[in-house]
Residue, then its C-alpha position, 0 to 999 in steps of 0.5 A: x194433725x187435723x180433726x179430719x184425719x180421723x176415722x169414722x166410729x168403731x175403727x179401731x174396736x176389735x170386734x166388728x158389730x156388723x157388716x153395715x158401713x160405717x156412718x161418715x164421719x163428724x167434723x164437729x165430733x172429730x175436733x172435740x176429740x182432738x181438743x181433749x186428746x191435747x188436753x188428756x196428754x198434756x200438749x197443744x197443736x205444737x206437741x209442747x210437753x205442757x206437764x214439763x213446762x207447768x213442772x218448770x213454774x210450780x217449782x220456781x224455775x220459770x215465771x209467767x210472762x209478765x205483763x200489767x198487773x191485775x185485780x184478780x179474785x179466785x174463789x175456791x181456796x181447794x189444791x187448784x185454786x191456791x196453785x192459781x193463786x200463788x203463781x199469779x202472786x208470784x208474776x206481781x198480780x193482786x190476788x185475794x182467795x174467797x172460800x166458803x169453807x170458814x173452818x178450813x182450807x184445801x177442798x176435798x183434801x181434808x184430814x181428820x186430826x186432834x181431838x177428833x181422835x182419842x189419841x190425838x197424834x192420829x190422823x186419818x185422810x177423808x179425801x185425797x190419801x195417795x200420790x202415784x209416782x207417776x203424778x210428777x205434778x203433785x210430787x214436784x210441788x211438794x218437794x218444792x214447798x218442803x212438804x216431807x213424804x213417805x211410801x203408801x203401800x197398797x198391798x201389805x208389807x212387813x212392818x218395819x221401821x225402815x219402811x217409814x222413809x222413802x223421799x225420793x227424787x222426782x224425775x220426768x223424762x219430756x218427749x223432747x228429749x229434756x229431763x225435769x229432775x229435783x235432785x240426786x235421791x235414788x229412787x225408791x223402789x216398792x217392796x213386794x207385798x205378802x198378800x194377806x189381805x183377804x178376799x170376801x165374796x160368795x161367801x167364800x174368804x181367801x188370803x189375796x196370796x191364795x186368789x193368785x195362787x188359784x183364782x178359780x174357786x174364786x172366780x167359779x163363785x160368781x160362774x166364770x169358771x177361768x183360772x185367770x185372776x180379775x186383775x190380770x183379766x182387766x189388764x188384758x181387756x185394755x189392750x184394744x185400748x192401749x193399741x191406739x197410743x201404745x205399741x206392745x214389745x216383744x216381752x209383752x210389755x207396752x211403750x208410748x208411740x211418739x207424741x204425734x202419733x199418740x194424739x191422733x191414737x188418743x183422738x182416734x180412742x176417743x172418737x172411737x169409745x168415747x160413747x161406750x160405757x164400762x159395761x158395754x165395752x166389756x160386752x161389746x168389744x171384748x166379749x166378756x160374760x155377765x159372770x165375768x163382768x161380775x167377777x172382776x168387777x166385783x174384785x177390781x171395784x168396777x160394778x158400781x161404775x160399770x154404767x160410766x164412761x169406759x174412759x175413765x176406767x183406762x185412765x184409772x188403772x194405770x193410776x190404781x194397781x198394785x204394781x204402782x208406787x205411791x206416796x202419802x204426805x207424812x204429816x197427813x195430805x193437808x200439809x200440802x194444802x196448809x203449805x199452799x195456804x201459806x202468805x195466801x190472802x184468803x177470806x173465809x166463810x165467803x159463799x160466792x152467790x153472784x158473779x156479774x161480767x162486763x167489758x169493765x171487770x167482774x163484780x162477784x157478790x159473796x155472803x156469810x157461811x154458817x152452820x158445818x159443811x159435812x151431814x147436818x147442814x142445818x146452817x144456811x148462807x146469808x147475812x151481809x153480803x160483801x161485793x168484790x171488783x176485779x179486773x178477772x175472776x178464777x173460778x177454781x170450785x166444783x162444777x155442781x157448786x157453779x149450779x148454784x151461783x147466778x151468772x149475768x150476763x148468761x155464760x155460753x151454752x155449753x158451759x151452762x151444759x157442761x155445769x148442769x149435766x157433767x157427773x158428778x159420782x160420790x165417794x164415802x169412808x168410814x174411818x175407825x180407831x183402835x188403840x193398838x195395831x192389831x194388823x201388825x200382830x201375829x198369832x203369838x201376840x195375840x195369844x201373849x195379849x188375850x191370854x185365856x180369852x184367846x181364840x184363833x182368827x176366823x180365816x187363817x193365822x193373822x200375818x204382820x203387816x202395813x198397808x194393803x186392804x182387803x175386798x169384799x161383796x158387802x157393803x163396805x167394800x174395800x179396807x185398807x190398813x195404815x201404811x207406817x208402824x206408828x204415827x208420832x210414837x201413838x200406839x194405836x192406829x186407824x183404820x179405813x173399815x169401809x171404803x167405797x165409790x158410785x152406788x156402793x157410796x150411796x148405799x152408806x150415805x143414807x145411813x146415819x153416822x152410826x150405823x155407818x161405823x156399825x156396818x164398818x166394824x162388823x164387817x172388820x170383826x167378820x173378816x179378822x175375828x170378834x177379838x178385834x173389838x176390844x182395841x176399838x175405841x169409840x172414836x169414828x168418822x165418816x165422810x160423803x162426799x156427796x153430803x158436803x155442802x161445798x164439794x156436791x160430790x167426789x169428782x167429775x166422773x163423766x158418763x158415755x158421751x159426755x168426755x166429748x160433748x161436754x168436756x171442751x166446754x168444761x176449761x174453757x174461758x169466758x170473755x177473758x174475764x172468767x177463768x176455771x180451775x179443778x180436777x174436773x178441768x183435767x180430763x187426765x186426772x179426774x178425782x187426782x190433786x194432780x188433776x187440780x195441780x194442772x188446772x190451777x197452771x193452766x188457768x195462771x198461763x190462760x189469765x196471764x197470756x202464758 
């Protein structure tokens, strides 16, 4: 396929905006989307299954081609950049890893553990928390370094003890015709949820179970007057969108086309979409309403994004929903990274501030970090300052940390464009723990455990569950509940009280820690009842994403027209001597540990020629 078989803009939307022609087409335009349609479904103008071969070096049974050995620096020791650096190690490379972070390695996945906690067999994730089993990348690599996993259930289901196992084998089946498999495990398969979890909006609070049931009340609250549930509603409002990739069957479900017809259609999505936000492609293209906007938005977590690139909503819910399987890392997500770190040479406390390039090499001018990463920040980087030479540097950090380092000679423009403009959204979580498992009671449990201080829950019996999380119009916006009966026999656990995303995160991180723990546990009170405060101990974290000194925010969410304009640039090598790495490279899995698992490969074969 060629840049020039595309269409002009708007080709394949399902509602026309008028009867004037359309505007000829960009060639320019037309070769950036082909560019990132290769690289949103993992392939090259040959339509090599690139997730196959990456699955193939990360898990040992193909190497990088060889070739002289090099001085290499990868300064970022997150997911993407210890990847990197272990498979250029493994090709007999000489890697050092420089990282601001003096305590700790892994990026933004981060576990808060020990004395954190009054029991400190807790642990509780501030960052990545979940793995769709369709995120082969991830799984595959853990699998390879023995990092054990167990299911992570969305919605609620019963707490059973057979529940805390679920190893299951990754399997990937190529377009070419080859499968990628780790071993002989049946696959796991979800139990269905008993939908519990309650819904809070309009001042309305129904179970989940109820809103599907009969999601008009609901839905009236906000003047959608529809008998349709949000999800379903959203799901069906990406159809025009699955149509330039996908073909529907007869039972209505939907089947990729084969691989050269999907780059063009993905090519096509994106020439076509690539300028429309969420909102205005809900408007424009699929005819909703203000009042349905806010319906599902409001119930799906789309309104604090509904001004971003629409693209990265498609990307989501086929990631995000409650008909997709997941893993959590048993020992907490920072087993992996621990894991990568291992026999890793990584300096600490390195704050890279210089990075100067020529046909010699790359020197890279580093200073001490002092002070937390998170909030305060009352330290500042300085003191010595150490130089390092290398034949390449690896620069596997966040975009919005690069605005801060001094290149020489200048990169190319649009790579100093994609640094300074690309979005960066934010994330926030208040995370609070409780000394029993409340969530796992029913009302005669209660009833045996306050005795005659027994009064009933605010909304309904409680139902015994794990897993799921609840939705709610206020502040704290989602709740989710621990997916497993116990950690290392801990009778307590911790709950995610508020969970939010964009301008919702924004609105927690301008308050203190405090009143961010405050908001959280009122909120959890409000929906399961003032009972549930004696079990809270006064043990609580927090964490902005925005706030942290190294991660400048949560991941690249890109607004309309910057997938295009900006994201060719982003993965791009500089004089074969700068290389990067990181969610952001991976247009497919922004904001996913796959995302940088892919990055870190890519950025391997681009430094080592393949």
């Amino acid at each position: 396929m060629t840049a020039a078989a595309l269409a002009g803009p708007g080709a394949g939307l399902s509602r026309a905006a008028g009867p004037a022609a359309p505007p000829p087409p960009d060639p320019a335009r037309q070769e950036a989307a082909l560019t990132m349609a290769r690289r949103i479904l993992l392939t090259d103008a040959d339509h090599r299954d690139l997730t196959l071969d990456y699955l193939k070096l990360l898990t040992g049974r193909q190497r990088l081609r060889p070739g002289a050995a090099r001085e290499v620096l990868v300064v970022g020791a997150g997911v993407a950049g210890m990847v990197c650096a272990r498979l250029l190690v493994a090709a007999g490379h000489r890697v050092r890893v420089l990282e601001a972070n003096r305590s700790r390695v892994g990026g933004r996945v981060k576990t808060f553990r020990g004395d954190l906690w009054q029991d400190p067999r807790l642990h509780a994730e501030a960052g990545a928390m979940r793995i769709p089993s369709s995120h082969v990348l991830t799984l595959a690599l853990a699998d390879h370094l023995s990092v054990p996993r167990r299911p992570f259930h969305l919605v609620d289901v019963p707490p059973s003890p057979d529940l805390a196992s679920g190893d299951a084998r990754v399997v990937y089946r190529s377009w070419t015709g080859e499968e990628f498999s780790t071993g002989s495990a049946p696959a796991y398969t979800a139990p269905k949820g008993l939908g519990g979890r309650l819904v809070h909006v309009n001042g309305q609070t129904v179970s989940k179970a109820a809103y599907a049931a009969d999601p008009r009340p609901v839905n009236k609250s906000f003047g959608w007057d529809s008998g349709q549930t949000a999800a379903a509603a959203f799901d069906r409002a990406l159809d025009t969108a699955r149509a330039y990739t996908m073909v529907r069957n007869g039972d209505g479900s939907w089947s990729d086309k084969p691989i050269d017809q999907r780059v063009t259609g993905m090519a096509q999505l994106l020439y076509d979409l690539d300028g429309y936000s969420l909102l205005r492609y809900l408007q424009e293209s699929e005819g909703w309403s203000d009042a349905q906007v806010q319906a599902v938005g409001t119930l799906e977590n789309l309104t604090s994004r509904l001004s971003y690139g629409f693209l990265h909503s498609v990307f989501d819910a086929s990631d995000i929903n409650p008909a997709v399987t997941y893993f959590e890392f048993s020992a907490g997500t920072d087993a992996l990274t621990e894991a990568l770190a291992k026999d890793l040479p990584i300096e600490r406390g390195r704050v890279v501030t210089r990075v100067r390039f020529d046909d010699g090499g790359v020197t890279v001018t580093a200073e001490p970090e002092t002070g937390p990463e998170d909030e305060g920040c009352e330290g500042a980087i300085g003191g010595d300052r150490c130089e390092y030479r290398a034949d390449a540097v690896v620069l596997a950090v966040p975009y919005a940390a690069l605005r801060h380092v001094d290149f020489a000679p200048l990169l190319p423009y649009g790579k100093r464009r994609a640094i300074a403009e690309i979005k960066h959204d934010t994330a926030h979580k208040v995370l609070v723990e409780f000394t029993e498992r409340w969530w796992e009671w029913d009302e005669s449990t209660w009833r045996a455990k306050l005795g005659a201080d027994y009064r009933p829950a605010p909304h309904g019996d409680a139902v015994p569950a794990v897993g799921g999380g609840c939705v709610s119009d206020e502040a704290s916006r989602f709740v989710y509940f621990p997916s497993h009966p116990s950690d290392d026999g801990a009778p307590g656990g911790i709950v995610l009280a508020a969970y939010n995303w964009a301008e919702d995160a924004l609105r927690f991180d301008s308050l203190t820690p405090a009143d961010r723990h405050t908001e959280a546990l009122d909120h959890l009170a409000g929906l399961f009842g003032e009972r549930i405060r004696r079990y809270a101990t006064d043990r609580h974290v927090s964490q902005s994403w925005l706030r942290n000194r190294w991660a400048l925010g949560e991941a690249v969410i890109e607004t309309p027209g910057q997938l295009l304009s900006l994201g060719p640039h982003v993965p791009a090598p500089v004089a074969d001597r700068l290389f990067f790495a990181g969610d952001h490279c991976q247009p497919r899995y922004h904001a996913w540990i796959a995302g940088a698992i892919a990055s870190g490969v890519e950025a391997a074969v681009q430094l080592t020629g393949g």
